[in-house]
C-alpha positions as CSV (number, residue, x, y, z in Angstrom):
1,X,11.2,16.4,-38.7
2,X,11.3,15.1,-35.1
3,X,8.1,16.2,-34.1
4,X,6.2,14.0,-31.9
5,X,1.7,13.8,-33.3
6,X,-0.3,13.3,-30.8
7,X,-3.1,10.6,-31.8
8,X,-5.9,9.1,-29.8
9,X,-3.8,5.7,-29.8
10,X,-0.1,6.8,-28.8
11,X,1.7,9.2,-30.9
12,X,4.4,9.1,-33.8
13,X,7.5,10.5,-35.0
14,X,9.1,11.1,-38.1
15,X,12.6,10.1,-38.0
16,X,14.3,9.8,-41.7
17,X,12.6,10.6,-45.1
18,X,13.9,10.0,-48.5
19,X,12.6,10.1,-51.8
20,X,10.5,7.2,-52.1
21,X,10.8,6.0,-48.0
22,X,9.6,7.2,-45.0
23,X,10.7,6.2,-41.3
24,X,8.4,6.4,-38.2
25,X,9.1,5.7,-34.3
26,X,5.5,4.7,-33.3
27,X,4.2,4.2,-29.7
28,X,1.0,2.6,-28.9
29,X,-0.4,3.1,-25.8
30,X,-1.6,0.5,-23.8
31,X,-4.8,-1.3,-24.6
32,X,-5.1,0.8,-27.9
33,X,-5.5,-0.2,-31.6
34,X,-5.0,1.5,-34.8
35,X,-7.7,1.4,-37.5
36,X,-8.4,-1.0,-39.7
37,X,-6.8,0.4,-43.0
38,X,-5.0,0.2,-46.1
39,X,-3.2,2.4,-48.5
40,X,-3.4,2.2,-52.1
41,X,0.4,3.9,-52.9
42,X,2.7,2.4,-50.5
43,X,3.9,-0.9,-48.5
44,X,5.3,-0.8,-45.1
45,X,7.4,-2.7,-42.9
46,X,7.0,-3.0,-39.3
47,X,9.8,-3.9,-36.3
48,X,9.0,-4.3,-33.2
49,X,11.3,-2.9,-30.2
50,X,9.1,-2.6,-27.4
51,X,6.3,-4.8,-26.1
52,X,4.2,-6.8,-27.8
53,X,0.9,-7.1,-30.3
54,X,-1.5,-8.4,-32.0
55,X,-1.7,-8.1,-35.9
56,X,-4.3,-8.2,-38.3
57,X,-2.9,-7.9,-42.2
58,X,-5.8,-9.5,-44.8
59,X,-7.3,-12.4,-43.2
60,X,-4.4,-13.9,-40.8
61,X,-4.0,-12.5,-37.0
62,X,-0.7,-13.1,-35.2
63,X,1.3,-11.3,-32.4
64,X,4.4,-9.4,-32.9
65,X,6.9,-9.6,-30.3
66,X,10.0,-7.2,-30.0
67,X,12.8,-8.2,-32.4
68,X,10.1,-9.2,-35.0
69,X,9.3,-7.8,-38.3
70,X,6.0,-8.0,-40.6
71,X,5.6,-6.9,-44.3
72,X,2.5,-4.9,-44.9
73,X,1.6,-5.2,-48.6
74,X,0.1,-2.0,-50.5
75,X,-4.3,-2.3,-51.1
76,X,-4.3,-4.8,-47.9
77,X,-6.5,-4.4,-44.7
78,X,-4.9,-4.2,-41.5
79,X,-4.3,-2.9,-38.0
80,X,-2.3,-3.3,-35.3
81,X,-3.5,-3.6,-31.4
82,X,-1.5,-2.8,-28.1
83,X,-3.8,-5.4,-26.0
84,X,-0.8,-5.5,-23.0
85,X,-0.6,-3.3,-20.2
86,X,2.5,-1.4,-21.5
87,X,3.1,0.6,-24.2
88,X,4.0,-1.1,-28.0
89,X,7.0,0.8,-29.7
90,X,7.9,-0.2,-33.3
91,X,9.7,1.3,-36.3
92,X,7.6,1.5,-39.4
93,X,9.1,2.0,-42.9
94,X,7.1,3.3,-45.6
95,X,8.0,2.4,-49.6
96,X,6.1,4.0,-52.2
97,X,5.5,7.2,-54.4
98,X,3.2,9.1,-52.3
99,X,4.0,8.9,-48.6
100,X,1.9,11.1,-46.7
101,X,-1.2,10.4,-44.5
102,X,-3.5,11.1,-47.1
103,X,-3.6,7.9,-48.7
104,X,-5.0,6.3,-45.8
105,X,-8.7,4.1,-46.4
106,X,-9.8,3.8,-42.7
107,X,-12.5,0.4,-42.7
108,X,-13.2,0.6,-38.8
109,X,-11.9,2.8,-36.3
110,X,-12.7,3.2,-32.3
111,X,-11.7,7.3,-32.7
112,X,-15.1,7.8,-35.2
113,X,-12.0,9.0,-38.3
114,X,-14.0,6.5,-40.4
């Protein structure tokens, strides 16, 4: 379950998994951004504990700073970019009934996975 997946952004790891949760140690490399996305089946929370970012979720962007935490409701657009020169670590909890990277709808993406 510790295995670390390698993406063109920083890579992630799976850390705990229940029956209806899923935990993730995400790093974001520097000057890197996720897609823009959204998943039908599932909500997620993310914590910052390293670093610093900015956030897009619907039509507000903010920055995240370590210590903070931001609610990502299921069928919303967003994305989260590492615009700092040091690497963005955060702890991202899935809820939902199908947690797997499947349900992923990519919008926009700088790694052509659109």
């Amino acid at each position: 379950m510790n295995t670390i997946v390698n993406k063109p952004w920083g890579n992630y790891q799976i850390i705990d998994k229940g029956k209806n949760y899923l935990v993730k140690k995400i790093v974001v490399n520097p000057n890197s951004k996720l897609s823009l996305q959204s998943h039908k089946n599932r909500t997620e929370w993310w914590t910052i504990v390293k670093g610093e970012g900015e956030v897009t979720i619907g039509e507000k962007n903010s920055t995240i700073k370590s210590t903070q935490s931001i609610y990502v409701p299921s069928q919303t657009k967003h994305r989260l970019f590492n615009d700092r020169d040091e690497e963005l670590i955060l702890i991202e909890v899935w809820f939902g009934e199908l947690l797997d990277e499947e349900d992923i709808i990519r919008y926009e993406d700088d790694y052509n996975r659109v």
